[in-house]
C-alpha positions in Angstrom: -37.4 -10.9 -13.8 -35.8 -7.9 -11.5 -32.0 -8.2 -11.3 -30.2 -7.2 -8.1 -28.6 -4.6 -10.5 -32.3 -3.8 -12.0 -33.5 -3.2 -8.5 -30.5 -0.5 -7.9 -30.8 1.3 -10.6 -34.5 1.6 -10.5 -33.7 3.0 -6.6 -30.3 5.1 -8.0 -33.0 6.8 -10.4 -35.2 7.8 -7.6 -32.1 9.5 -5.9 -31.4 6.8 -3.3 -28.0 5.8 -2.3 -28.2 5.0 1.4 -28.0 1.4 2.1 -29.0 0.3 6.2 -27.0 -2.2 7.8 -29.0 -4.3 9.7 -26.1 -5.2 12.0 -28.4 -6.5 14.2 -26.4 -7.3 17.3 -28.4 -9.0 19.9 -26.5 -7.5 22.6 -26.9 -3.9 21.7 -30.9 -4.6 20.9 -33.4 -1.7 23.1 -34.2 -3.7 26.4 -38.0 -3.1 25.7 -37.2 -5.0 22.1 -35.7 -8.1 24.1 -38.6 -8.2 26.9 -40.8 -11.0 26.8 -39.4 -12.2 23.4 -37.4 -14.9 22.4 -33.7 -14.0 20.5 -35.4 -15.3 17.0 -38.8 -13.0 17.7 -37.1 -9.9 19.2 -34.1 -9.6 16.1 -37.2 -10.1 13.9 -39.2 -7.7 15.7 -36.2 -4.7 15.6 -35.6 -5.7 12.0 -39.0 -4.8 10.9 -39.6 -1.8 12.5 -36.3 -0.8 11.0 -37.1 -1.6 7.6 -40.8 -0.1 7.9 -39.1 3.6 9.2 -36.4 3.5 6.4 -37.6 1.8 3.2 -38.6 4.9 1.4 -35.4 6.8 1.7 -32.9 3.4 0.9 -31.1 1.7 -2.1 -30.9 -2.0 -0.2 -30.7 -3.4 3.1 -27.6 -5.3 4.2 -27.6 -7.8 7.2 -24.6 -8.9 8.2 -24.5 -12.6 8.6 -22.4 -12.7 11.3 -24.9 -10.9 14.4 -27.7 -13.8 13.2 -24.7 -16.6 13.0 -23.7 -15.9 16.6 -27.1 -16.8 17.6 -27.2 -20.3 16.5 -30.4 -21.5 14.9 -32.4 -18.7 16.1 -30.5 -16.0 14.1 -30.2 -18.2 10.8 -34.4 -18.2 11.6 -34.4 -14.5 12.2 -32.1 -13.4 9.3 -34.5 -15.9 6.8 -37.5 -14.2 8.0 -36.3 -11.0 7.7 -35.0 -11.4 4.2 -38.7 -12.6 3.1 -40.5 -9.6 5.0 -38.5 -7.1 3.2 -39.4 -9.3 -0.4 -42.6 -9.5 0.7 -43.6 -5.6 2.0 -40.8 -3.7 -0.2 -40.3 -5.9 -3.5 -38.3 -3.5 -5.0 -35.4 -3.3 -2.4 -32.6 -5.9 -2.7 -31.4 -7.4 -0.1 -27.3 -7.7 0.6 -26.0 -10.7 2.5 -22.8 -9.3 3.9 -21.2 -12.9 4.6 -17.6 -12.7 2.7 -18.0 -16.0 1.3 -15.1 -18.0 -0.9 -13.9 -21.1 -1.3 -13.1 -23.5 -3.9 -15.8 -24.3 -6.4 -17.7 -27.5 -4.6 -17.8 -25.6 -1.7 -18.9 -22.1 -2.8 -22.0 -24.2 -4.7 -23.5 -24.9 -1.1 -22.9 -21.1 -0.4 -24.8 -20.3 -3.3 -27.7 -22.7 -2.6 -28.0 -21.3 0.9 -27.7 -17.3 0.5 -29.8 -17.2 -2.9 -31.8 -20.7 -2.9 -32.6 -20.9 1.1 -32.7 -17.2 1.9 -33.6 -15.7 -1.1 -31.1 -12.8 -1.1 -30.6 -10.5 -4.1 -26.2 -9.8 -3.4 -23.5 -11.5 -1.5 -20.2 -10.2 -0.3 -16.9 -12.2 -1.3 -13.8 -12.6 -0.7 -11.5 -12.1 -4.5 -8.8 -14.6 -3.1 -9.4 -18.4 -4.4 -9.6 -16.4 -7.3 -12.5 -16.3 -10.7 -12.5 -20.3 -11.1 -13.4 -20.9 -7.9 -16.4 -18.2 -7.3 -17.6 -19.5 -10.9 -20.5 -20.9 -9.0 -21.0 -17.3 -7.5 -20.7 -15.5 -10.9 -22.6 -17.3 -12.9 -25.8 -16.1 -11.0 -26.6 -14.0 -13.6 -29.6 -12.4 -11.4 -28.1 -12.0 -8.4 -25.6 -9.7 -7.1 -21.7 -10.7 -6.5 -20.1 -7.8 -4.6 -16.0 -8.6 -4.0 -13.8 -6.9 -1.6 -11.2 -4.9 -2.7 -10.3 -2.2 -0.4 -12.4 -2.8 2.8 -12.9 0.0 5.6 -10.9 -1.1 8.5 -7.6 0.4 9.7 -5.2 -2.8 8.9 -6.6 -3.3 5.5 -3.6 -2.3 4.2 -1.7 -5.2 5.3 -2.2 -7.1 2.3 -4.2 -4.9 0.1 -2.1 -1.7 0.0 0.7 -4.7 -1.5 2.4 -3.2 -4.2 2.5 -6.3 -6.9 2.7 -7.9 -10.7 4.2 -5.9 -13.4 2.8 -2.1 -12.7 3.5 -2.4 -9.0 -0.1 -1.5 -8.4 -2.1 -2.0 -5.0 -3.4 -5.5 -4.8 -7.0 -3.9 -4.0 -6.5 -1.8 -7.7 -5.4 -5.2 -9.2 -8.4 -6.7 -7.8 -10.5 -4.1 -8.7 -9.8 -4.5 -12.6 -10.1 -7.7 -12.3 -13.5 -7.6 -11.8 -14.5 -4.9 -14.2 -12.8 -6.4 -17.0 -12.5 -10.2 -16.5 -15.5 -11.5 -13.9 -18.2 -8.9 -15.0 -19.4 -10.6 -18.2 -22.7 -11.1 -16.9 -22.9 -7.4 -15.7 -23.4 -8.7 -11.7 -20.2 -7.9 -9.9 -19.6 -4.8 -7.9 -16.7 -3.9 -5.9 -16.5 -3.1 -1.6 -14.4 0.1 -1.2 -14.4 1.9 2.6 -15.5 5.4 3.0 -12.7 5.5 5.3 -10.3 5.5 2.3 -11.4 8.1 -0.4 -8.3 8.8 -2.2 -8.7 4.7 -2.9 -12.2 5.1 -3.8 -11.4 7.7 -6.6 -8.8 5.2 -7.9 -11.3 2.5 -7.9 -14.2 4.0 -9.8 -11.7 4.9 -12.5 -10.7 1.6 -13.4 -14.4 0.3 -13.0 -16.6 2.7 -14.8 -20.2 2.5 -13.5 -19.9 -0.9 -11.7 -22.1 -0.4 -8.2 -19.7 0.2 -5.3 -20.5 -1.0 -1.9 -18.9 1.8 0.1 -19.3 0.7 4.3 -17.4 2.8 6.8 -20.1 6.0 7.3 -20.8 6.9 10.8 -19.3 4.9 13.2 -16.4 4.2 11.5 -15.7 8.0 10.6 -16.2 8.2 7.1 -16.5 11.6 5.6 -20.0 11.8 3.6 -18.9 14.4 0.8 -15.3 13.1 -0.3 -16.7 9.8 -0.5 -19.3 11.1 -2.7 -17.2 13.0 -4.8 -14.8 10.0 -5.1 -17.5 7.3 -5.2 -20.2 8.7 -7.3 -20.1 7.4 -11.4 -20.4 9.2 -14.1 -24.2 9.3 -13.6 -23.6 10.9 -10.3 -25.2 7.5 -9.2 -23.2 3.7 -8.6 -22.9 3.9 -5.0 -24.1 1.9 -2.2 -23.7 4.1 0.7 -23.9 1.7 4.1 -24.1 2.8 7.9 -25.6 0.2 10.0 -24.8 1.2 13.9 -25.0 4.7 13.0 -28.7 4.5 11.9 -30.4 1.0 13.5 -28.3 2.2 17.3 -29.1 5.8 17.2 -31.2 5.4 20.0 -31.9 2.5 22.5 -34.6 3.5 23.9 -38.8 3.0 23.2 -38.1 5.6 20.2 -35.4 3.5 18.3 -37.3 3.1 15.1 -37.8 7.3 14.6 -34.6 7.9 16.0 -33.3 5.2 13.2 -35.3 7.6 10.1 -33.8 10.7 11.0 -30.5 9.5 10.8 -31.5 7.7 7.5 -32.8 11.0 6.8 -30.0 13.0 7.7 -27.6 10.8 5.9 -29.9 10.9 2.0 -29.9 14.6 2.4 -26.3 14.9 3.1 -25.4 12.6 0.2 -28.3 14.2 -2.2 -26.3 17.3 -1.3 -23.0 16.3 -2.6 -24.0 14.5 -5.6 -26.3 16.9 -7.7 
């Protein structure tokens, strides 16, 4: 049976670290895409040609569950169906559910039932908060992906995770951060979420971890800088990271030509990050 952390190293061997974010906003969609569709057939219908122009250059796809969510049951239908279409036409490529799930334990179970049972997707994002009891039910998918948030990309992260605490006076995100490497990983199916935005972080991070995958959001749009975050990101393999840009690649054009305009910044982005981490 492939593992979500099977499927990533098989891609990590073939040099392929970029990961699409199929942010799929409905609002932002090509007007030609939304013509004479409804909301569930056009998101599926930009989703596809996405995935079709990209798969050979990516690591995983990541929607965010949020742009389907807003659309009621139409986006649940359109994120479900484009979940199966990439199992279906790209079998190898996992499939990340960005959805920053976490509760207590009764309540995490119908999370888990509904992102890997329902949907079938390989990872899930989570929040490290209620703490490892809690996201037991999350953990114990030995198969499946858990990917927690440590240090995420935005500018008020540090708010809370930048909190020096316990003993060493550490950063909560490095606290959380060895957490997971040495305490939740026994199945060997947690990663970490780290911003590009933050490399000096990122270094810290994949010291304490060793070659756990990193999810690393915060390329393009949100001004990451491709080479120090390779630098600080990459394991000692030169592989372990899960490079995301979403609006930079699936909006880099809206018009008739979104799909090519969407592989040669997927393009652009793998040779830049080949670059840095030979």
């Amino acid at each position: 049976m492939n593992t979500f952390r099977s499927m990533l190293e098989h891609r990590w061997q073939h040099g392929k670290f970029v990961c699409v974010g199929l942010d799929s906003d409905y609002d932002q969609l090509p007007t030609n895409v939304k013509q004479e569709r409804s909301v569930e057939e056009a998101m599926v219908f930009f989703n596809e040609r996405i995935i079709d122009a990209t798969a050979d250059l990516v690591c995983a796809f990541k929607p965010n569950a949020a742009f389907y969510e807003a659309q009621g049951d139409a986006g649940f239908r359109a994120l479900t169906r484009t979940v199966q279409y990439i199992h279906e036409s790209y079998p190898g490529i996992p499939v990340i559910l960005d959805a920053k799930r976490a509760d207590i334990g009764s309540t995490n179970q119908g999370y888990v039932q509904a992102a890997f049972d329902l949907m079938g997707v390989d990872a899930i994002t989570v929040h490290p908060y209620p703490g490892k009891e809690a996201l037991e039910p999350f953990l114990a998918r030995k198969e499946k992906g858990i990917i927690v948030l440590a240090k995420t990309s935005n500018p008020g992260s540090g708010e809370f995770q930048d909190l020096r605490v316990g003993e060493e006076r550490e950063p909560l995100y490095m606290v959380v951060a060895r957490h997971v490497a040495k305490e939740w990983n026994a199945n060997g199916n947690c990663g970490i979420v780290v911003g590009a935005t933050y490399p000096e972080e990122l270094r810290r991070v994949r010291e304490v971890v060793g070659d756990m995958p990193i999810l690393i959001p915060g390329l393009g749009a949100q001004g990451g800088e491709i080479a120090a975050t390779v630098q600080a990101g990459k394991d000692s393999r030169g592989w372990g990271m899960i490079l995301n840009s979403a609006r930079g690649i699936i909006f880099a054009s809206k018009g008739n030509d979104f799909a090519g305009a969407a592989r040669k910044a997927t393009e652009a982005l793998h040779s830049e990050i080949r670059r840095h981490s030979l």
